[in-house]
C-alpha positions as YAML, in Angstrom:
chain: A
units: angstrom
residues:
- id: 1
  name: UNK
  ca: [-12.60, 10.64, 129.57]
- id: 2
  name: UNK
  ca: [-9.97, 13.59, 129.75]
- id: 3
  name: UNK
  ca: [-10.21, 16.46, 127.74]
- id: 4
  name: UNK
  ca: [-6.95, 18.50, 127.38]
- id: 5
  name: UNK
  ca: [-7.19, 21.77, 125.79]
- id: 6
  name: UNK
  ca: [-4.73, 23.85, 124.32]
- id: 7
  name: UNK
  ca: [-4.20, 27.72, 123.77]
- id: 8
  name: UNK
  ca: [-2.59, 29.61, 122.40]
- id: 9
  name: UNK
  ca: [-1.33, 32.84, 124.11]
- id: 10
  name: UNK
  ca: [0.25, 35.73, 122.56]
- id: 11
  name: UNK
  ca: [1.35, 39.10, 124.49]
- id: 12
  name: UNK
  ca: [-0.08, 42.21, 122.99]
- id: 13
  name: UNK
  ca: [2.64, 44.25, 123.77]
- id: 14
  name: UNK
  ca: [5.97, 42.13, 122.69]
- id: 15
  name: UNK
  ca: [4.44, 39.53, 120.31]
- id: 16
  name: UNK
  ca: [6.02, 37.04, 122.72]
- id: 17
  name: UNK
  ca: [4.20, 33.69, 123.31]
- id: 18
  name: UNK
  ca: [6.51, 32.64, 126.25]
- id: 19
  name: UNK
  ca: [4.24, 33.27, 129.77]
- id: 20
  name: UNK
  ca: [3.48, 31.79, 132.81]
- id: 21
  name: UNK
  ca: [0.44, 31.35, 134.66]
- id: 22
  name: UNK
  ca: [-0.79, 32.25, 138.36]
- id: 23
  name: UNK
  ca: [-4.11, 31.53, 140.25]
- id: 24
  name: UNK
  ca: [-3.04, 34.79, 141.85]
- id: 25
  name: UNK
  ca: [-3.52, 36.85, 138.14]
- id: 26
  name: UNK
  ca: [-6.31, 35.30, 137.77]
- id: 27
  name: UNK
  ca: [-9.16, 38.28, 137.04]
- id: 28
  name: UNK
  ca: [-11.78, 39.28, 135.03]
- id: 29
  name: UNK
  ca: [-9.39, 40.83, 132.36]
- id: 30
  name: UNK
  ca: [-6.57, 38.16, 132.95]
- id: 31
  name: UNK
  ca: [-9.54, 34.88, 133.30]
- id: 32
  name: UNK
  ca: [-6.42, 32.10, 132.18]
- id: 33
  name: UNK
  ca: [-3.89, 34.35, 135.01]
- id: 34
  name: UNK
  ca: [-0.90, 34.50, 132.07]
- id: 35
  name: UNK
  ca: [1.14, 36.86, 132.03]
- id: 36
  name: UNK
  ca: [3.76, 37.38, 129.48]
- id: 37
  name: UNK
  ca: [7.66, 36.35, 130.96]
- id: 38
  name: UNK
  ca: [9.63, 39.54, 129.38]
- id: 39
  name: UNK
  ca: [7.43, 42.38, 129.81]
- id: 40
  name: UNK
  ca: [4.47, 41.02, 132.30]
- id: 41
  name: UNK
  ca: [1.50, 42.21, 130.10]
- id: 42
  name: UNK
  ca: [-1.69, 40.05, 130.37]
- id: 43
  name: UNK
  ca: [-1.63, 37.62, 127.62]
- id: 44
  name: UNK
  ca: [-4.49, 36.98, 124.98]
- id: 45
  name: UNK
  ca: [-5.96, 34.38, 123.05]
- id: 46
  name: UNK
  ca: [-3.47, 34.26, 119.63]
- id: 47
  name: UNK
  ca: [-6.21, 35.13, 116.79]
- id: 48
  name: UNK
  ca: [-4.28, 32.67, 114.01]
- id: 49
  name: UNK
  ca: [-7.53, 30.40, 112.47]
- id: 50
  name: UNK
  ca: [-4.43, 28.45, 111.05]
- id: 51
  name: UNK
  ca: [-2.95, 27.62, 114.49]
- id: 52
  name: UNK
  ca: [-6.51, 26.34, 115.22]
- id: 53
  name: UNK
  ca: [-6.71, 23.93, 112.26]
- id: 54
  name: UNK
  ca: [-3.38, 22.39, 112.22]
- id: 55
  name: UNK
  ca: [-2.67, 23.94, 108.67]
- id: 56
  name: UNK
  ca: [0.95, 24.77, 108.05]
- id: 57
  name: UNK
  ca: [1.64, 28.47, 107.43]
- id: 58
  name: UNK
  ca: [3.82, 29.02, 104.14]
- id: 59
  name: UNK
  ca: [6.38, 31.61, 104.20]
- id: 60
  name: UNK
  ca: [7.23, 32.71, 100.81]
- id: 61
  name: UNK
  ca: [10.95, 31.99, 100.08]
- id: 62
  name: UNK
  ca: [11.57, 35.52, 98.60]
- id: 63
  name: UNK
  ca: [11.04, 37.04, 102.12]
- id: 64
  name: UNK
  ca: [13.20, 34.16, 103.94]
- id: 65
  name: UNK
  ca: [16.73, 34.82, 104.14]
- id: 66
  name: UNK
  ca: [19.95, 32.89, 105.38]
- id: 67
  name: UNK
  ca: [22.59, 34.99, 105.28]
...
């Protein structure tokens, strides 16, 4: 049986989630070796329980605008 497991990675610094990954990053401090592709921070594990659970996240339509 194969398990595949996701995360999800978000820079600290940029709020970016675009990153790429290197067995030479690979530390105590960086344990996945991501680092972020714009400003090369170490990425972390993205703290959204709704991510997690597959619920959608609702944006309120007064804040949303198309112009």
């Amino acid at each position: 049986m194969r398990v595949i497991t996701t995360l999800f990675l978000k820079c600290p610094c940029c709020q970016s989630s675009q990153y790429r990954t290197s067995h030479f990053d690979v530390s105590a401090w960086n344990p996945y070796g991501a680092k972020c592709i714009f400003c090369k921070s170490i990425m972390q594990l993205d703290s959204n329980p709704a991510l997690y659970h597959g619920q959608k996240i609702q944006t309120p339509s007064a804040l949303v605008s198309c112009s």
